[in-house]
PATI-325033 format. One record per residue (C-alpha): residue number from 0; residue in three letters; x, y, z. Coordinates in Angstrom, 1 decimal, padded with zeros to 4 digits, always signed. Each point is the difference from the previous one (the first is absolute). Layout:
residues N
 num residuo      x      y      z
 NUM     ALA      X      Y      Z
...
***
This chain:
residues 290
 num residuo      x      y      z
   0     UNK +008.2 -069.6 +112.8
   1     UNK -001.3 -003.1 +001.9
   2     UNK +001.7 -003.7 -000.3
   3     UNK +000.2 -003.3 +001.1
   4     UNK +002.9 -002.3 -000.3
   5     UNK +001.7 +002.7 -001.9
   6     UNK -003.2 +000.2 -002.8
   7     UNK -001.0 +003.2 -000.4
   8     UNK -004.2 +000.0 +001.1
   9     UNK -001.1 +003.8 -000.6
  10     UNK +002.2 +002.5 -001.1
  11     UNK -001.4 +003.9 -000.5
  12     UNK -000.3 +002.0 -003.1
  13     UNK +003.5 +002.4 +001.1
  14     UNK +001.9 -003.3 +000.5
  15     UNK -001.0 -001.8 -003.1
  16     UNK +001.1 +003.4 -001.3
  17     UNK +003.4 +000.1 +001.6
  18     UNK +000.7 -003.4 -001.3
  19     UNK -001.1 +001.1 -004.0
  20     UNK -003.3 -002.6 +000.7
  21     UNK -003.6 +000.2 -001.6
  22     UNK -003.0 +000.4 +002.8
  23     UNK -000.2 -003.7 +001.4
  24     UNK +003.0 -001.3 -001.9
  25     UNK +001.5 -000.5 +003.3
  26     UNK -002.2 -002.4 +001.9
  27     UNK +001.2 -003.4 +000.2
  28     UNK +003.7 +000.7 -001.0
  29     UNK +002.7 -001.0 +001.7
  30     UNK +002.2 +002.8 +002.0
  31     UNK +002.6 -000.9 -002.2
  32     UNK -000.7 +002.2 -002.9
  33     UNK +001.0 +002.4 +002.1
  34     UNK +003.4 -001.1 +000.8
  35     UNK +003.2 +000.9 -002.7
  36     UNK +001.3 -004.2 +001.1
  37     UNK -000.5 -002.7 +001.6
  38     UNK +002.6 +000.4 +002.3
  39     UNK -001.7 +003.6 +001.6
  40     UNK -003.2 -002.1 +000.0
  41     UNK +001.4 -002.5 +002.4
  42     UNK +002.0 +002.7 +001.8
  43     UNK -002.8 +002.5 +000.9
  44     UNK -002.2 -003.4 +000.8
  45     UNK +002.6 -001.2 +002.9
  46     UNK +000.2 +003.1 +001.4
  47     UNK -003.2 +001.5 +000.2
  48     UNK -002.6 -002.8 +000.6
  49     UNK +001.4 -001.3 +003.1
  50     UNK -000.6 +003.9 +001.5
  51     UNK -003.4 -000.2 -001.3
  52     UNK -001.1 -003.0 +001.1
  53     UNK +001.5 +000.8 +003.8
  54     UNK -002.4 +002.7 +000.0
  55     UNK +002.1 +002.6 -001.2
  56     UNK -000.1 +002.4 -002.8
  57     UNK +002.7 +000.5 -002.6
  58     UNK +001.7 +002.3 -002.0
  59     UNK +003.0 +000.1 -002.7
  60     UNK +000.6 +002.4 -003.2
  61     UNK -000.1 -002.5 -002.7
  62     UNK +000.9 +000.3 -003.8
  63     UNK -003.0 -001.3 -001.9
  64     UNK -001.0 -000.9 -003.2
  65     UNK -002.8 +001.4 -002.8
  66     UNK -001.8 -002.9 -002.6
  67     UNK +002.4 +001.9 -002.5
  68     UNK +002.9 -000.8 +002.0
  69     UNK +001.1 +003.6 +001.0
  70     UNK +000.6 +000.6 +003.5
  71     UNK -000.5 +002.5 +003.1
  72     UNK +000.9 -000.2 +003.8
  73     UNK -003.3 -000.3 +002.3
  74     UNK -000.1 +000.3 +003.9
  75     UNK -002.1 -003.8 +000.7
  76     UNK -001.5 +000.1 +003.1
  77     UNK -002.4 -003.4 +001.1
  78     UNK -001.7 -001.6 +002.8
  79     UNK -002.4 -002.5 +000.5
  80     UNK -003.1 +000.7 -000.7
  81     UNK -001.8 -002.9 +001.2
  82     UNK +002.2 -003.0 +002.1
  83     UNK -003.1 -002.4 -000.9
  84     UNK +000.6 +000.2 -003.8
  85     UNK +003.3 +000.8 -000.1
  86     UNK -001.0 +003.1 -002.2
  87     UNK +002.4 +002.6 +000.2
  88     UNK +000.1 +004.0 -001.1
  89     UNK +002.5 +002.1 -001.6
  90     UNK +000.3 +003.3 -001.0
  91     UNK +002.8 +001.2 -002.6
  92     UNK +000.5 +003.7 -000.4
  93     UNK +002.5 +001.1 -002.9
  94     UNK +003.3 +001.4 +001.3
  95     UNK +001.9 +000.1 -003.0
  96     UNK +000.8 +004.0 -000.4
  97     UNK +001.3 -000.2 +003.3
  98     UNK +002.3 -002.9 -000.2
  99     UNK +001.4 +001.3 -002.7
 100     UNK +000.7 +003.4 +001.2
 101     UNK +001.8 -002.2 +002.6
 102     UNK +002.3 -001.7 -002.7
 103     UNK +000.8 +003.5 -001.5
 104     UNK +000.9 +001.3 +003.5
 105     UNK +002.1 -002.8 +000.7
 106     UNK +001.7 +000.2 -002.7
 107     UNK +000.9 +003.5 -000.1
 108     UNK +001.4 -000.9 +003.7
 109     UNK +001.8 -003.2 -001.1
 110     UNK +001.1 +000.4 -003.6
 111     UNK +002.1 +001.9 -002.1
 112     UNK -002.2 +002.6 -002.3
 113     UNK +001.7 -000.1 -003.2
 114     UNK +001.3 -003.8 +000.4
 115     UNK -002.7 -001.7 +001.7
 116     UNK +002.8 -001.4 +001.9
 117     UNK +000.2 -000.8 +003.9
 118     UNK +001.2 +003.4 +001.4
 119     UNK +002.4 +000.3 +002.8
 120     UNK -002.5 -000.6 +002.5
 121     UNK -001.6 -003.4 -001.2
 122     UNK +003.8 -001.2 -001.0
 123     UNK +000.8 +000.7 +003.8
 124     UNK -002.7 -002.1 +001.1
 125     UNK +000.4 -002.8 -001.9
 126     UNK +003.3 -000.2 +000.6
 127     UNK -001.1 -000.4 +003.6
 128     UNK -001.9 -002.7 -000.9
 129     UNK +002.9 -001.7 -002.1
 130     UNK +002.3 +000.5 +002.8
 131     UNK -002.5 -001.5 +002.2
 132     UNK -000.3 -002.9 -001.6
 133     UNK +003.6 -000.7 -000.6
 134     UNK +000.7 -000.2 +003.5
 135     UNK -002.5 -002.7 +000.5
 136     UNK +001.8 -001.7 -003.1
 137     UNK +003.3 +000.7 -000.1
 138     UNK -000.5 +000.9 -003.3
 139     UNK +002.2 +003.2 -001.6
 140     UNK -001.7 +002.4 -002.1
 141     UNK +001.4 +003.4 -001.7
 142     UNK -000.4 +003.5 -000.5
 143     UNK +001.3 +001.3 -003.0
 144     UNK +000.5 +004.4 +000.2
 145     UNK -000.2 +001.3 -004.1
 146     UNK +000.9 +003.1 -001.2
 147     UNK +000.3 +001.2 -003.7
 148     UNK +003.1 +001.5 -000.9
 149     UNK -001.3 +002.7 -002.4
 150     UNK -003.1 +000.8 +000.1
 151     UNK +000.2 +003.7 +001.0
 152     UNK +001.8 +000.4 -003.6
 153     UNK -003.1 -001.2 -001.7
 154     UNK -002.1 +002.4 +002.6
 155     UNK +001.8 +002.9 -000.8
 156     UNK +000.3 -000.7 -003.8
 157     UNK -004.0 -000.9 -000.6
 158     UNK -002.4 +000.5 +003.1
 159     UNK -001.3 -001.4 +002.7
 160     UNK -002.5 -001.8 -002.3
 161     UNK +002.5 -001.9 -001.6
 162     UNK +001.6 -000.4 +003.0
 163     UNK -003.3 -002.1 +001.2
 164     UNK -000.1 -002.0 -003.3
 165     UNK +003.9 -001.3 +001.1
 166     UNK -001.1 -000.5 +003.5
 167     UNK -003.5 -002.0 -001.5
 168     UNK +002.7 -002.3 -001.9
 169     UNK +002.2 -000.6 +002.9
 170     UNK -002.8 -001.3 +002.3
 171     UNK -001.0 -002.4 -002.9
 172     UNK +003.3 -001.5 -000.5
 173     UNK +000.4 +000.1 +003.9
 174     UNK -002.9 -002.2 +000.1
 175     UNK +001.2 -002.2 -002.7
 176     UNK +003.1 -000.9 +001.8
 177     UNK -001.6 -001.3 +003.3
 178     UNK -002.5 -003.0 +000.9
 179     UNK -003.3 +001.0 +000.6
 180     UNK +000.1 -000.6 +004.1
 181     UNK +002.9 +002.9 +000.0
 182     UNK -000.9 +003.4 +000.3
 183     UNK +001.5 +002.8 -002.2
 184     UNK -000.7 +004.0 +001.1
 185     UNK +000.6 +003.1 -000.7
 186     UNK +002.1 +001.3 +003.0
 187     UNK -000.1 +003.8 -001.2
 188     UNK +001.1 +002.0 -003.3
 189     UNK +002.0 -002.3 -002.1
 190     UNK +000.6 -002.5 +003.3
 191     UNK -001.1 -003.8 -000.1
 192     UNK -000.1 -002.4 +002.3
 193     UNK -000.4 -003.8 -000.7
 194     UNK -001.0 -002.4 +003.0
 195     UNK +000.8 -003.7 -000.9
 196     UNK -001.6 -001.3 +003.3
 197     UNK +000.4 -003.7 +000.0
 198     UNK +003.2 -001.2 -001.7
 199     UNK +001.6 -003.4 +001.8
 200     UNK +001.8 -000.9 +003.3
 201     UNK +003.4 -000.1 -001.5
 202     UNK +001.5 +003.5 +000.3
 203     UNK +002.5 -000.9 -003.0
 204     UNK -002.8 -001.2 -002.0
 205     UNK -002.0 +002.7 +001.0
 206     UNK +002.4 +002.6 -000.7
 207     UNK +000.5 -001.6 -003.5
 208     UNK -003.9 +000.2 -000.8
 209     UNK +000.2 +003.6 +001.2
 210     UNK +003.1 +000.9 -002.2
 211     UNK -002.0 -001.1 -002.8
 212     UNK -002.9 +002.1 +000.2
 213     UNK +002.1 +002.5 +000.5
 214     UNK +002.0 -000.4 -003.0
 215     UNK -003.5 -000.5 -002.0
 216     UNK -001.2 +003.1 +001.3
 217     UNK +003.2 +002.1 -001.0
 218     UNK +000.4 -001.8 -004.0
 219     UNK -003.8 +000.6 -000.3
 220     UNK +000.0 +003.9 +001.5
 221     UNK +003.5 +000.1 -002.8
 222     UNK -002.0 -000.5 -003.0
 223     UNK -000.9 +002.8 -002.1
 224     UNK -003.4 +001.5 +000.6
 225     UNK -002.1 +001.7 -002.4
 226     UNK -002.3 +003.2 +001.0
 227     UNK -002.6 +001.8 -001.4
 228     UNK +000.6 +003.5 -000.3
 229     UNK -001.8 +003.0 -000.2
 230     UNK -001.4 -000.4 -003.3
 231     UNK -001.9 -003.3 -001.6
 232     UNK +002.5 -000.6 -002.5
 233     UNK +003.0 +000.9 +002.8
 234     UNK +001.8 -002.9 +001.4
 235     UNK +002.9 +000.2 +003.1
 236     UNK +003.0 -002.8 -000.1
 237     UNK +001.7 -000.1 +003.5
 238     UNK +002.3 -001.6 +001.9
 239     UNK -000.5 -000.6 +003.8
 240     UNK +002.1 -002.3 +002.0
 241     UNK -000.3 -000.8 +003.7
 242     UNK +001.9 +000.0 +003.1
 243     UNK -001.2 -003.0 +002.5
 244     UNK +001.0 -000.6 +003.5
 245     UNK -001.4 -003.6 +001.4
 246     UNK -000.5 -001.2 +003.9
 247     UNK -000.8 -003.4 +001.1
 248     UNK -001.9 -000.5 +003.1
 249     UNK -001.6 -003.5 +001.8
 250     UNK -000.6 +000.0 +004.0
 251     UNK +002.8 +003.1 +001.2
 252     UNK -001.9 +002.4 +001.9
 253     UNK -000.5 +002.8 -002.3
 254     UNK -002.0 +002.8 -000.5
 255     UNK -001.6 +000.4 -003.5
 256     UNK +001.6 +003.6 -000.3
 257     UNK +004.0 -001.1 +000.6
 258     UNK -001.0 -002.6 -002.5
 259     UNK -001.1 +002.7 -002.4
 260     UNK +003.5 +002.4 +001.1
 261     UNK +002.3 -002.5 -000.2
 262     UNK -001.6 -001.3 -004.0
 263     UNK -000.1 +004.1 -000.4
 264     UNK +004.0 -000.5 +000.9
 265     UNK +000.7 -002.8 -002.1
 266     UNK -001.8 +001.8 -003.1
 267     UNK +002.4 +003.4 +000.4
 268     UNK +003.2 -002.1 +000.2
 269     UNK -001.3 -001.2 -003.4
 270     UNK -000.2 +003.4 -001.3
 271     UNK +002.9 +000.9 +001.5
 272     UNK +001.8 -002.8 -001.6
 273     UNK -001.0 +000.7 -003.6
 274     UNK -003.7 -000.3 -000.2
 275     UNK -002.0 -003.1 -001.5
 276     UNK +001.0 -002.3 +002.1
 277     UNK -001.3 -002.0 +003.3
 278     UNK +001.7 +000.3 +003.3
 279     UNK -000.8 -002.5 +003.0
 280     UNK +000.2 +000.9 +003.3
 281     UNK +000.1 -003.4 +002.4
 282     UNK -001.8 -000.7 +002.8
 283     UNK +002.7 +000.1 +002.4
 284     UNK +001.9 +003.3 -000.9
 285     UNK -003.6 +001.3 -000.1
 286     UNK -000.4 -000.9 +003.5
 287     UNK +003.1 +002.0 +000.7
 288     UNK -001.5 +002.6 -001.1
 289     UNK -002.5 +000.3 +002.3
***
């Protein structure tokens, strides 16, 4: 397509296509049809005229949107087409397919399968981020290491498919117990791992906002939890509690992985002291540690 002043001039048959158009609907419409808001309208104008009118050409993947409001993912390219009429020209080419195949491959690297949770991988990094950030802040945040007291019972008992349903449950209530800014994964098997990144400067305080989750999270993973079982008419009732270890951490020098052993630690001296509880495990004696 051609335009001027961000008014589309000509526009060929495969575009007006592309954009669910009738032949010569196009001419005279403004680009923003094409955008899904005002705010990407602004944003792709700000960054790509000022290359175009330097002489430059430009180029972005851009989500776009149809007259009937569905969308797709182009590759934009433009230049100027003539610097006495400020007419420019862009061509859009569908690359829809491929980005999502990207979003599928990226989550298979990033997130749990059976969850949809963070895996261990995306948990580590954005616990480098929150630990990051902290430093700058002097804010603490908290990792909290969860591990379900019987679930190998209800394995052995009913399957590995019922097994999932418990672990589908968990991740739900996990997420119910945290703001939306935290991060709850799946650390492996019947392994969680919550990430409250951004709590307060106060350690006490912080450590008190912590506690609490904590103590949400175990209550919540204590009530009773109803299953499906292998039949339509077949329901399981079981009982899964939780050992939780807790560490704080602000602006220490840490490494993401002693932050995740010494939470690991704090969660087996729950076990070991009776299960379905929540053991802390301070910054300082965690230092020791190290």
């Amino acid at each position: 397509m051609t335009t001027k002043d961000r008014v589309i001039g000509w526009a060929n048959p495969a575009f007006e296509k592309l954009f669910g158009y009738e032949r010569g609907e196009m001419a005279g419409v403004s680009i923003r049809v094409g955008y899904c808001s005002d705010e990407a309208y602004q944003a792709f104008g700000r960054e790509a005229y000022p290359v175009i009118y330097a002489g430059g050409s430009y180029r972005t993947e851009q989500e776009c949107q149809r007259k009937d409001g569905s969308r797709f993912f182009a590759d934009v390219s433009g230049l100027m087409l003539s610097p006495e009429t400020g007419e420019t020209l862009w061509c859009f080419v569908d690359v829809t397919d491929r980005k999502r195949k990207e979003q599928e491959i990226t989550q298979l690297a990033f997130n749990d399968t059976l969850t949809a949770l963070p895996n261990r991988r995306l948990l580590v990094d954005r616990l480098s981020q929150a630990m990051t950030a902290n430093k700058r802040s002097d804010r603490h945040g908290a990792v909290i290491f969860i591990d379900l007291d019987n679930f190998k019972a209800l394995n052995d008992a009913h399957g590995h498919g019922v097994g999932d349903l418990l672990l589908l449950e968990v991740a739900d209530r996990l997420k119910g117990c945290v703001r939306e800014i935290d991060t709850v994964s799946r650390f492996g098997g019947d392994e969680f791992v919550v990430l409250l990144g951004d709590l307060t400067t106060n350690q006490v305080h912080a450590t008190e906002l912590a506690n609490k989750v904590a103590e949400n999270i175990r209550v919540s993973l204590a009530l009773p939890y109803v299953l499906a079982g292998g039949n339509e008419s077949e329901t399981i009732e079981h009982r899964c509690s939780a050992s939780i270890g807790v560490v704080l951490f602000s602006k220490q020098h840490q490494s993401q992985e002693d932050l995740l052993k010494w939470a690991d630690v704090a969660m087996y001296r729950s076990k070991a002291e009776g299960r379905d509880r929540v053991t802390f495990m301070a910054e300082r004696r965690a230092k020791q540690r190290s």
